[in-house]
VEXMARKE-294144 format. One line per 8 residues: their letters; for each residue y, x, z of C-alpha. Coordinates in steps of 0.5 Angstrom, whole numbers. Each point is the difference from the previous one (the first is absolute). Example, Ala and Ser with C-alpha at 12.3 -4.5 7.8 and 13.67 -1.06 7.14 Angstrom:
BEGIN
AS = -9,25,16 ~ 7,2,-2
end
This chain:
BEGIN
XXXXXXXX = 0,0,0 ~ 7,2,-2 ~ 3,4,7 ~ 6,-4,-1 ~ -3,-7,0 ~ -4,2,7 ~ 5,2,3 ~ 4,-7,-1
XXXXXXXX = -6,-3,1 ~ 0,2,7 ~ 7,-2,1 ~ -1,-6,-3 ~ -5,-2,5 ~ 3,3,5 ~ 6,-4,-1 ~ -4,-6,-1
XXXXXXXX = -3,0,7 ~ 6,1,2 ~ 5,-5,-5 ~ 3,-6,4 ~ 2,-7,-1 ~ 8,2,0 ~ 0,3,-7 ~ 6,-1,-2
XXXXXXXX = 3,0,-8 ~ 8,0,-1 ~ 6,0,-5 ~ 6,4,2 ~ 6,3,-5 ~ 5,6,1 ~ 5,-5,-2 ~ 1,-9,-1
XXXXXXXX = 7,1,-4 ~ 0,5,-6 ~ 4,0,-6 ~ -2,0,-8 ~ -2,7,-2 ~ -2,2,8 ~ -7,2,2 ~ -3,-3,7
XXXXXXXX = -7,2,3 ~ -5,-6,2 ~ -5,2,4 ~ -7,-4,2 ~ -4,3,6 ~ -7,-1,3 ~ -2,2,7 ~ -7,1,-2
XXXXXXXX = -5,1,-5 ~ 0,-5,-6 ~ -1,0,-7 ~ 2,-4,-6 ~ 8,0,0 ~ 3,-4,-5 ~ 8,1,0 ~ 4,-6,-1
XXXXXXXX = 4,-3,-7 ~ 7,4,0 ~ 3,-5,-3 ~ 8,2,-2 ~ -1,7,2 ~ -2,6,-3 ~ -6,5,2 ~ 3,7,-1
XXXXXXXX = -6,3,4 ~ -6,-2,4 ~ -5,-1,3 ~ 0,6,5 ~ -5,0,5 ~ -2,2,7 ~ -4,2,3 ~ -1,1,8
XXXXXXXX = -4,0,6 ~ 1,2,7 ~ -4,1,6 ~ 2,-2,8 ~ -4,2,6 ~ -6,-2,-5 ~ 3,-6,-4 ~ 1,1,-8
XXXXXXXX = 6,-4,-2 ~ 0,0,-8 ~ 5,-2,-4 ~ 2,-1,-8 ~ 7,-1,-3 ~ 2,-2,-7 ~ 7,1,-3 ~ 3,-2,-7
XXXXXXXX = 7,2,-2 ~ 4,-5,-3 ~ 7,-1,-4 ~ 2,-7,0 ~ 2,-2,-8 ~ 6,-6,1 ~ 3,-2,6 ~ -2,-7,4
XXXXXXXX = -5,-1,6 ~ -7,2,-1 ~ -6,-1,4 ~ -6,6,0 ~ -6,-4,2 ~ -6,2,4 ~ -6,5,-1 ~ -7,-1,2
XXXXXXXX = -5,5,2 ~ -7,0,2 ~ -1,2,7 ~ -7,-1,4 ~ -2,-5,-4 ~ 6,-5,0 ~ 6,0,-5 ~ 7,1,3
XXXXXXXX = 7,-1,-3 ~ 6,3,2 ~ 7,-4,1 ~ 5,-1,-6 ~ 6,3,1 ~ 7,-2,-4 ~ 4,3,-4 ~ 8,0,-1
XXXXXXXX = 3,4,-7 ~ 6,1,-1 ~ 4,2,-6 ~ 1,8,-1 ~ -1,5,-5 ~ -6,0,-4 ~ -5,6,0 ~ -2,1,-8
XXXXXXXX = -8,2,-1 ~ 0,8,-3 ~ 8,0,2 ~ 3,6,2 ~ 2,-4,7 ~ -8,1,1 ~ 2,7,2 ~ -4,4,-5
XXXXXXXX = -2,1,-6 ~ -7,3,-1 ~ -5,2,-6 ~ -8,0,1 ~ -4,5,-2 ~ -6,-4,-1 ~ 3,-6,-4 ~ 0,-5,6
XXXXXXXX = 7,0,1 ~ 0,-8,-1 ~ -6,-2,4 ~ 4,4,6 ~ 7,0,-1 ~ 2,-6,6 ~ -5,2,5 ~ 2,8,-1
XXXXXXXX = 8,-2,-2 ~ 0,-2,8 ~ -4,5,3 ~ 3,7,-2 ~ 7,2,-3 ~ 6,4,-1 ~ 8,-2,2 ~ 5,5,-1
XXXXXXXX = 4,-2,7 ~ 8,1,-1 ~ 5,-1,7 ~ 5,-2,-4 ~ 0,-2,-9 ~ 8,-1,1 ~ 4,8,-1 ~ 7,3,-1
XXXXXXXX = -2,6,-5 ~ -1,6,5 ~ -4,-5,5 ~ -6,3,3 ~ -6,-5,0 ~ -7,1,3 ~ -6,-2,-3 ~ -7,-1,2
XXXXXXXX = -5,0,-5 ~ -6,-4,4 ~ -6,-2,-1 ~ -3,-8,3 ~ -8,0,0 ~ -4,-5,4 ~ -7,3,-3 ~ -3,6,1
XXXXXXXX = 3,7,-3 ~ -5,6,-3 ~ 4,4,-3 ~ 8,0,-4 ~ 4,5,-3 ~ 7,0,-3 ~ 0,-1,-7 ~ 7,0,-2
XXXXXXXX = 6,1,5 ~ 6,-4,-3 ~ 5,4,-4 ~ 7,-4,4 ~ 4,1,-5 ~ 8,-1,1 ~ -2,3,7 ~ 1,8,3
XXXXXXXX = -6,-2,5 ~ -3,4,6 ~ -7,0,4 ~ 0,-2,6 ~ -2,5,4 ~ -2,-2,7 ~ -7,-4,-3 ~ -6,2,3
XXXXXXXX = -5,3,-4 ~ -5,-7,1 ~ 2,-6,-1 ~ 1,-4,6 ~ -3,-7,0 ~ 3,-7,3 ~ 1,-7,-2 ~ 4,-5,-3
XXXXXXXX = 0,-6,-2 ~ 3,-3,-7 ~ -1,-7,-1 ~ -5,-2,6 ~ -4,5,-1 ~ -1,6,4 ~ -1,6,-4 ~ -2,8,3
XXXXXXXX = 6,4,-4 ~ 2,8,-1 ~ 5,4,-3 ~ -1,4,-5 ~ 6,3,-3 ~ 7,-1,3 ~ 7,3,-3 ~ 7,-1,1
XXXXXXXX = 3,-1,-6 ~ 8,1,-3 ~ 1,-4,-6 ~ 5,4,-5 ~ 3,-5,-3 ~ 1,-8,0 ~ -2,-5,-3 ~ -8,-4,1
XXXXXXXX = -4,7,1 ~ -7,-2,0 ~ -6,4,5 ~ -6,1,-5 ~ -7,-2,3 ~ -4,5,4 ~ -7,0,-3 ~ -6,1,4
XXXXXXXX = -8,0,-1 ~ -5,-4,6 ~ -7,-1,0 ~ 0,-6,4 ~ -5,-3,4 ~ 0,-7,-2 ~ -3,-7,3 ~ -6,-2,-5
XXXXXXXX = -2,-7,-1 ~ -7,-1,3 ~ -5,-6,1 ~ -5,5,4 ~ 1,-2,8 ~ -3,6,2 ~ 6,3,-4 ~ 6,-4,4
XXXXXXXX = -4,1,6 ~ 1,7,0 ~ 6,0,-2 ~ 0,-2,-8 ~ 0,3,-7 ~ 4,6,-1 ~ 2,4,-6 ~ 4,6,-2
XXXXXXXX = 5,-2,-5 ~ 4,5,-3 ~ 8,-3,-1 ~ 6,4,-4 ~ 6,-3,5 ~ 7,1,-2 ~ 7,-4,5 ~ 3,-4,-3
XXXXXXXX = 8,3,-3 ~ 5,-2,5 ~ 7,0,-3 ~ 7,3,4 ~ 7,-2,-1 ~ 4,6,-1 ~ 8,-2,2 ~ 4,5,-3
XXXXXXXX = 5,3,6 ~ 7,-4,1 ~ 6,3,-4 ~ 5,-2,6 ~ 1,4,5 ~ -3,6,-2 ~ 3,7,2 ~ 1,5,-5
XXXXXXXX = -4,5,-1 ~ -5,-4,3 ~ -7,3,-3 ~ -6,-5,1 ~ -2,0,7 ~ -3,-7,3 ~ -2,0,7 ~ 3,0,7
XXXXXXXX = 2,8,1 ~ 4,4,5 ~ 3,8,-2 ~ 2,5,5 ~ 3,7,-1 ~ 0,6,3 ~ 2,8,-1 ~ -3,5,3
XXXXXXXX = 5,4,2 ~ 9,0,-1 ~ 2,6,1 ~ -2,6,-4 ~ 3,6,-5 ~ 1,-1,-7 ~ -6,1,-4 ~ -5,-2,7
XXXXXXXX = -4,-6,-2 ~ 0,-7,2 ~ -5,-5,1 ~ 2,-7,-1 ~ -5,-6,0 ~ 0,-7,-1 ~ -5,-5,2 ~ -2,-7,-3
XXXXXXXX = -4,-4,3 ~ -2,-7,0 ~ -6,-5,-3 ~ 0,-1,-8 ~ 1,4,-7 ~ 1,7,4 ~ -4,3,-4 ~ 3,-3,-6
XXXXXXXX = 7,4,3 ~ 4,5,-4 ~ 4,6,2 ~ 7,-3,3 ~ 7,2,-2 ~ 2,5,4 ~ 7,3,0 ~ 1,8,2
XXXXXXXX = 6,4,2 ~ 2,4,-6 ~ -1,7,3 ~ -8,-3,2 ~ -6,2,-5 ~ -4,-5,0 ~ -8,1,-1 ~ -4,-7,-2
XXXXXXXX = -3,-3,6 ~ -6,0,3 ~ -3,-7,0 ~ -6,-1,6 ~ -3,-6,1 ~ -3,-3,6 ~ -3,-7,-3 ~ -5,-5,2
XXXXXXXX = -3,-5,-4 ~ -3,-6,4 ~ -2,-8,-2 ~ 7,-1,3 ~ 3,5,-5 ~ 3,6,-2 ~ 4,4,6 ~ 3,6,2
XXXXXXXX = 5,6,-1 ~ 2,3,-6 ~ 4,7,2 ~ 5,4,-4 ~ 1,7,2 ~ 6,4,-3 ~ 2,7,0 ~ 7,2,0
XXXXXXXX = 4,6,-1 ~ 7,1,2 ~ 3,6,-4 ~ 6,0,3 ~ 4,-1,7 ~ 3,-6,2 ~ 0,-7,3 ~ -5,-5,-5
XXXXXXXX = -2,-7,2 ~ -7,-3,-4 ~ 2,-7,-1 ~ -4,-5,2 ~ -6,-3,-5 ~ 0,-7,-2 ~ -7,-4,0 ~ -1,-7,-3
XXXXXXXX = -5,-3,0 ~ -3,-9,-2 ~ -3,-3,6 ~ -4,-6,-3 ~ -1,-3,7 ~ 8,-2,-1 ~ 1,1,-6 ~ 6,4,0
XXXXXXXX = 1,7,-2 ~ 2,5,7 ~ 3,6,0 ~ -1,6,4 ~ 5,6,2 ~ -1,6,4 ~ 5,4,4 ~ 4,6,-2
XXXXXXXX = -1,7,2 ~ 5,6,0 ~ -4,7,-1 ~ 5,5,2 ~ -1,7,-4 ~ 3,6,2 ~ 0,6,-4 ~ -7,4,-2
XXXXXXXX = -1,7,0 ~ -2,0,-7 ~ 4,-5,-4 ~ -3,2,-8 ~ 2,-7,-4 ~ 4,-4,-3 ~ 2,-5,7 ~ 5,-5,-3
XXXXXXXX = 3,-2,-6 ~ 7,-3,-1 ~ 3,-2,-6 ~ 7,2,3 ~ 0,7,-3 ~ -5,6,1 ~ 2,2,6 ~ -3,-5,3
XXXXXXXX = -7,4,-2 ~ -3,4,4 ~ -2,6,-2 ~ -7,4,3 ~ -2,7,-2 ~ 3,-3,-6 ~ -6,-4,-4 ~ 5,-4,-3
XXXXXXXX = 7,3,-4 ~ 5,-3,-3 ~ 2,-1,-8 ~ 4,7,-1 ~ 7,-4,-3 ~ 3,8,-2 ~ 0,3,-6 ~ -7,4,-3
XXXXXXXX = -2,6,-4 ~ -3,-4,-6 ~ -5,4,-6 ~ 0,-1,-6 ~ -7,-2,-4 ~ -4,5,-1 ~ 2,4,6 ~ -6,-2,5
XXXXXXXX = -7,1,0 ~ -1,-8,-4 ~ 2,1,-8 ~ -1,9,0 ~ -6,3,-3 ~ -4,2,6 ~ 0,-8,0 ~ -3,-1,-8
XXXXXXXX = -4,6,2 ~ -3,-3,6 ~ -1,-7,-3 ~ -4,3,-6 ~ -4,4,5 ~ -3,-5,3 ~ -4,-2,-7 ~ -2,6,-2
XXXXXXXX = -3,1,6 ~ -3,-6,0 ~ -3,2,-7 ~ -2,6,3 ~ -4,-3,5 ~ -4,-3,-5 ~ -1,4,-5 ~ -3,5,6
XXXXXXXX = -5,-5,2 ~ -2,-2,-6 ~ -2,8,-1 ~ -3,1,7 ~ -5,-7,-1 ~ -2,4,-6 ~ -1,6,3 ~ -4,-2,6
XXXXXXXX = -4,-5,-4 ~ -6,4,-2 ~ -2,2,7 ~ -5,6,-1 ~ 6,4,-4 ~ 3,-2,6 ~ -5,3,5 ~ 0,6,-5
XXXXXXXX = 7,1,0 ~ 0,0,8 ~ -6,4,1 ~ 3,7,0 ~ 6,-3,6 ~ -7,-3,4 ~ -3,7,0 ~ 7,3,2
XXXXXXXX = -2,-4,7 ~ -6,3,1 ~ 1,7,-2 ~ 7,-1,5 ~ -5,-2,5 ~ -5,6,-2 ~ 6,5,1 ~ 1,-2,7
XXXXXXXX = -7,0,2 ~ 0,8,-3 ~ 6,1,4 ~ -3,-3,6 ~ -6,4,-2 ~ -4,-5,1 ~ -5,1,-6 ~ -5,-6,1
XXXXXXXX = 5,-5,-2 ~ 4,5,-4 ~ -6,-1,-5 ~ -1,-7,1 ~ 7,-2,-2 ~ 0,5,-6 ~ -7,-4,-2 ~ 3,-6,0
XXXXXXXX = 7,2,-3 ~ -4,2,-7 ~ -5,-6,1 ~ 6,-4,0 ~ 4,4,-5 ~ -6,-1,-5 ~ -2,-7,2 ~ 7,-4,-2
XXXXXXXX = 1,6,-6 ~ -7,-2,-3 ~ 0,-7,1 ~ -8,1,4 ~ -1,-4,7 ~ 0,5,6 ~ -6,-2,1 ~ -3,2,-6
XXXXXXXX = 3,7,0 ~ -5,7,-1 ~ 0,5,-3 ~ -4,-2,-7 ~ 5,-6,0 ~ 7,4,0 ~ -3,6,-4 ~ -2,-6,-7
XXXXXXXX = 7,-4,3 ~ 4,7,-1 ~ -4,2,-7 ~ 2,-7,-2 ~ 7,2,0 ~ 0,7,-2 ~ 1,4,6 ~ -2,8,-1
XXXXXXXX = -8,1,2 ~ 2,6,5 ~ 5,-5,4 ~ -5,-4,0 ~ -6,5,3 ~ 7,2,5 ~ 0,-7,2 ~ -8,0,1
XXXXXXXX = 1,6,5 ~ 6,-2,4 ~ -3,-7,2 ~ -7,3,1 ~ 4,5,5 ~ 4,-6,3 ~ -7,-5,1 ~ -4,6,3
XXXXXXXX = 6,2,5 ~ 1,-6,3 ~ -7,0,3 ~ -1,8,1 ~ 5,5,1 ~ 1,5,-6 ~ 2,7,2 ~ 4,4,-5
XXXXXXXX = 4,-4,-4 ~ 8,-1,2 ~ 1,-6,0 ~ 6,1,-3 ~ -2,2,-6 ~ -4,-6,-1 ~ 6,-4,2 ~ 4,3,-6
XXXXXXXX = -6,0,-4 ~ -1,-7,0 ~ 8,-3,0 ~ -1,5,-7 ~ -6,-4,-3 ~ 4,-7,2 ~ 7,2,-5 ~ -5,3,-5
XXXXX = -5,-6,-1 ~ 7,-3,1 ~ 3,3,-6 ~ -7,0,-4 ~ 0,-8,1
end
């Protein structure tokens, strides 16, 4: 027997033994007034074990989900309570007074009814089927879209939930991208995150990395509801800005439709359908900033702020640096802030501000400070005053624009040990220029020595010669490339022509183991150099090298028969002496001899 219909079997019978004559089957609403497109839940319960319900006829109303069964049972100090539940959601279709009529059951041999209930409908907005006021819209996969779309149009969606749909341009606005289930999730992704054109956008930065689940309920129905994605938006201009959909994959676990008691006994059917969600666009009015009353210079900014000067010091010498921060805070476009139009001293030099940043954002909004450090320096003595900056700034709270000024600081500058610029400039007359260490002098108004043409270097023929140097060099430079990459193309002629200078080295080297009087090495430097000068001379690999083959390569050129058989003596004395001592021969003559033989076969070749 299939383990589940034993297990129910004994509860079954347990709860027989145990079922009393107060079994009690009942009718209840969420509501008994709704309006025409409202959705309400009816909801028809048993106290006991039963079987065969039969719903009653929902004349005027409209079934949008349902049945959902439940089942449960407890258990008090060894008495089994068991307990079903049936519910329907409903949506009234014209406006009057409906009666929903009773449901019968068969509960331990004997039909029971439930009570009927009255409805009052009331006239309101009506709820179009596959509408985007269903709050989704969805593709099924598997093509069975149709057969489930008023059960799963109810049971999962998106929203994109704004805290306000009436702007000023520049006003922040939060929106939350949220999720409405009542079935089970497996699995989701975000298949397309909405582009918010017409808007400069910021993530909200606080979210936790899982979503955090609570409930809601729309339309009489409670729905368990996350947010998966929160930004802040400033629209850019005005008008009627559209937010674009979020776009998300779910693999939902949906209710089936089943007629096997065991089934709704344990639950009811199940399958996991895969749902492609998007939330329905939601439009912003955009209304531009008012004209009246806005200050001039005013630069974009909307919120509420305050502004706060400072300077780091007020007394200096010329030509030490001055620190002058301001300081904006508030909550609104603060990172949308230009730089402020601030007014300096003439003698001051100014450096571009350094911008910092200390921001927050939070689903109340974007907050914080935005800080403008200065860098002056004053290059000449006196008394200076930095006005003070005014701040603007639409309060859309109000609706009025509100200016802001700083106070005014007086910096006194004495004299710096090292004044080396121009400190102030007047158009009075140039006395009023401060000369230092004479990096800037005036027009000379006197009379002058003038040359004539011809006189100076531009226009004398060390000009022309000069100028006409520089493309024969030029033509020099190629023809010699030209000859050095034919020259060197050939790479055994190169070898050839190179191997006496190569021999050079090694007889170097054999000369000053002779003077060190070092004989061994001596003799293996003078083998090597006449082994190399030979090699690249002959074009033969130094591992092919012996005497046969120098001696027939030598022939072949033409080289005279005794140098040849001289040759033959002196490597045959040079490969015994570095293996034994030789004894009655000068080194130094054999030296002598051997750099003779090179520049004789040198000469031959």
């Amino acid at each position: 027997m299939n383990k589940k219909y034993y297990i129910l079997s004994i509860l079954l019978l347990w709860a027989g033994l145990l079922f009393a004559d107060d079994v009690k089957f009942t009718a209840s609403v969420n509501k008994t007034q709704v309006a025409t497109g409202e959705v309400f839940e009816v909801t028809f319960s048993i106290n006991g074990n039963a079987e065969h319900f039969a719903p009653p006829n929902f004349s005027g109303f409209q079934v949008v989900a349902g049945p959902n069964v439940s089942t449960s049972m407890t258990s008090v100090n060894g008495n089994m309570t068991m307990s079903n539940s049936y519910s329907y959601d409903l949506v009234p279709t014209r406006v009057g007074t409906f009666t929903i009529g009773t449901a019968s059951i068969v509960a331990n041999g004997h039909t029971l009814n439930t009570n009927s209930i009255r409805i009052t409908v009331v006239k309101g907005k009506p709820v179009p089927q596959n509408s985007r006021s269903r709050q989704m819209q969805y593709d099924d996969d598997d093509g069975q879209g149709q057969a489930s779309s008023v059960d799963v149009s109810k049971q999962l969606f998106i929203r994109a939930v704004v805290d306000k749909t009436h702007v000023y341009q520049g006003e922040q606005i939060t929106v939350n991208y949220r999720v409405y289930t009542r079935v089970g999730i497996m699995d989701n992704q975000v298949d397309k995150l909405p582009e918010l054109n017409g808007f400069w956008s910021q993530d909200i930065t606080d979210q936790k990395q899982t979503a955090q689940w609570k409930t809601e309920t729309v339309n009489g129905l409670r729905y368990n509801v996350a947010d998966v994605k929160q930004v802040i938006l400033f629209p850019e201009r005005s008008g009627n800005l559209t937010l674009d959909p979020l776009g998300m994959t779910f693999i939902a676990r949906i209710p089936a439709p089943s007629r096997d008691f065991m089934d709704q006994f344990f639950g009811g059917a199940f399958e996991d359908k895969k749902l492609k969600l998007k939330s329905p666009p939601v439009t912003i009015h955009v209304d531009p900033l008012p004209e009246a009353g806005k200050p001039e210079g005013y630069d974009g900014a909307v919120g509420a702020f305050s502004i706060n000067a400072s300077v780091d010091k007020t007394s200096l010498k010329a030509n030490d640096a001055i620190n002058f921060n301001i300081k904006v805070t508030g909550k609104g476009n603060i990172k949308l802030l230009k730089n402020l139009n601030v007014v300096f001293p003439a003698d001051f030099e100014k450096y571009d501000p350094k911008v910092t940043d200390t921001i927050t954002s939070k689903v109340n909004g974007i907050a914080g400070s935005r800080s403008y450090n200065y860098l002056l320096i004053p290059r000449h003595q006196g008394t200076y005053t930095i006005e003070p900056v005014k701040f603007s700034y639409f309060n859309p709270a109000t609706r009025r624009y509100v200016t802001l000024t700083t106070k005014p600081f007086t910096i006194n500058v004495a004299k710096g040990a090292n004044e080396s610029n121009v400190t102030a400039l007047s158009l009075a007359d140039k006395q009023d220029i401060k000369l230092l260490d004479k990096d800037i002098r005036y027009i000379k108004t006197g009379s002058a020595h003038l040359s004539k043409e011809g006189d100076e270097f531009l226009g004398s023929g060390w000009y022309y010669l000069l100028l006409l140097l520089g493309p024969v060099l030029a033509i020099g430079a190629l023809v010699y490339r030209k000859w050095d990459e034919k020259n060197n193309s050939d790479i055994v002629k190169v070898k050839s022509r190179k191997a006496s200078k190569i021999a050079a080295k090694h007889l170097a080297s054999a000369q000053q183991q002779l003077i060190n009087k070092n004989q061994k090495a001596f003799y293996d430097d003078l083998f090597k150099g006449i082994y190399g000068y030979l090699s690249d001379k002959l074009n033969i690999p130094y591992a092919n090298l012996d005497k046969e083959t120098i001696a027939a390569a030598l022939k072949a050129h033409k080289v005279n028969e005794s140098l040849i058989r001289q040759l033959e003596e002196t490597l045959d004395l040079c490969d015994m002496a570095r293996y034994a001592p030789v004894t009655g021969i000068a080194e130094r003559d054999v030296f002598e001899k051997a750099k003779t033989m090179i520049n004789d076969i040198e000469n031959e070749i």
